[in-house]
N, C-alpha and C positions, 0 to 999 in steps of 0.2 A: 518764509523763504521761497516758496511756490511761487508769489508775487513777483518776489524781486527775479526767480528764475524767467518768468514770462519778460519781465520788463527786458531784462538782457537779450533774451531771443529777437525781440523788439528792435532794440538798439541795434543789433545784428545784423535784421533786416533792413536797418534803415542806412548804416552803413555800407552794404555792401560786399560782393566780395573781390572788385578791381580796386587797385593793382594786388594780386593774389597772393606774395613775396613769401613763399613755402618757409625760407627759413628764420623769418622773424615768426613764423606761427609755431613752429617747431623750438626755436626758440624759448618762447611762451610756453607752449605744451610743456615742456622740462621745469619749469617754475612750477608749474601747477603740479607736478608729479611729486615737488619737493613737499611742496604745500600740504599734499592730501598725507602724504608718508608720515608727514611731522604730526599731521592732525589726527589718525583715522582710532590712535590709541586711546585716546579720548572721549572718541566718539563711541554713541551704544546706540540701540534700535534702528529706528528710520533713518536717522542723521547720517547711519553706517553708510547708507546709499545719497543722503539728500546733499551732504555735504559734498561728495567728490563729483555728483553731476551738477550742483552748483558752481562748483569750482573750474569746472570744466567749460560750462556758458558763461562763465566772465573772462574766462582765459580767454575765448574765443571773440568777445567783445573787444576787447581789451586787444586783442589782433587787427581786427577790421579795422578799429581805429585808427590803430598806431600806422600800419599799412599805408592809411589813405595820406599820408604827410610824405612826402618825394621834395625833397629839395633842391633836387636836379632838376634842370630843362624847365624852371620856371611852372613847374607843376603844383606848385602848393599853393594856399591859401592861409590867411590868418583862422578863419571859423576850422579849418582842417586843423590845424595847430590846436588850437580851444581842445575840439575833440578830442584827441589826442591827452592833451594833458589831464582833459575830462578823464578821460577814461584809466586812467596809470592814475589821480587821485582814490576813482571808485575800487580799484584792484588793492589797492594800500589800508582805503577805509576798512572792508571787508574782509581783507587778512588780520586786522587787528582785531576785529569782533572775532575772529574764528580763533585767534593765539589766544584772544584773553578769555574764552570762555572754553575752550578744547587742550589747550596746552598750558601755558602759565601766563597770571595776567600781566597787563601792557601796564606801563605808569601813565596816568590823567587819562585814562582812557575815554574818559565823556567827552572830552577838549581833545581828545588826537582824530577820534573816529569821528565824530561830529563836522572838526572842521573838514578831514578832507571830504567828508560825505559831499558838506555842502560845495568845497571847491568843485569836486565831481560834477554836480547836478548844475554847479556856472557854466564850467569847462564844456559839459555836452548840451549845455541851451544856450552858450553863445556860436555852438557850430550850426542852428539853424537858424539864426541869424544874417539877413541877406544883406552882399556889402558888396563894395564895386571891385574889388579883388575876384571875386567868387564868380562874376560878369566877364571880368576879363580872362580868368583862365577857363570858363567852358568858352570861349568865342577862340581861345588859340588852339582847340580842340578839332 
């Protein structure tokens, strides 16, 4: 879990934090409060702590992402979209590992978490992906 929490900080960084849009992160913050609420009885030892600040750096990935996709004013891009989706797959995989193993299991859980894992990890390696979209809205910048 250490891993993956670095890797999100990561992602975090690399996303950014413009356009900063307070209430889709708050938003967000309110899911992850639902999340950790449902989870935390579940939980014992380290987890007690590993899991709600895990929970917390994806909510927060999963922010920057979504964030960055404006479909106003000609400000998006398709790799921003990717991300985006990337990142709302990894939030979904990740809840299901923490239902089915902290609260009650998921059904096909190998085939649910798996697949969005990997839609996840397309979703955020096609947003650094360079394309002539991505050319043309930093030049209307």
């Amino acid at each position: 879990m250490a891993m993956f929490a670095i890797a999100q900080v990561m992602y975090t960084s690399a996303f950014g934090f413009s356009p900063f849009n307070a209430k889709l992160g708050a938003f967000i913050y309110a899911l992850c409060a639902i999340i950790i609420y449902t989870l935390m009885p579940g939980l014992s030892g380290v987890l007690k702590i590993g899991v709600p600040v895990y929970t917390l750096l994806l909510g927060t990935m999963s922010w920057r992402a979504i964030a960055r996709v404006q479909f106003y004013g000609g400000k998006w891009t398709w790799t921003r979209l990717c991300c985006c989706i990337g990142s709302i797959c990894f939030v979904i995989s990740d809840t299901l590992i923490g239902f089915h193993h902290f609260y009650k299991p998921v059904p096909y859980p190998q085939i649910t978490i798996m697949l969005t894992y990997y839609a996840a990890q397309l979703g955020i390696a096609l947003s650094a992906v360079e394309s002539k979209d991505n050319n043309e809205a930093a030049a209307k910048r």
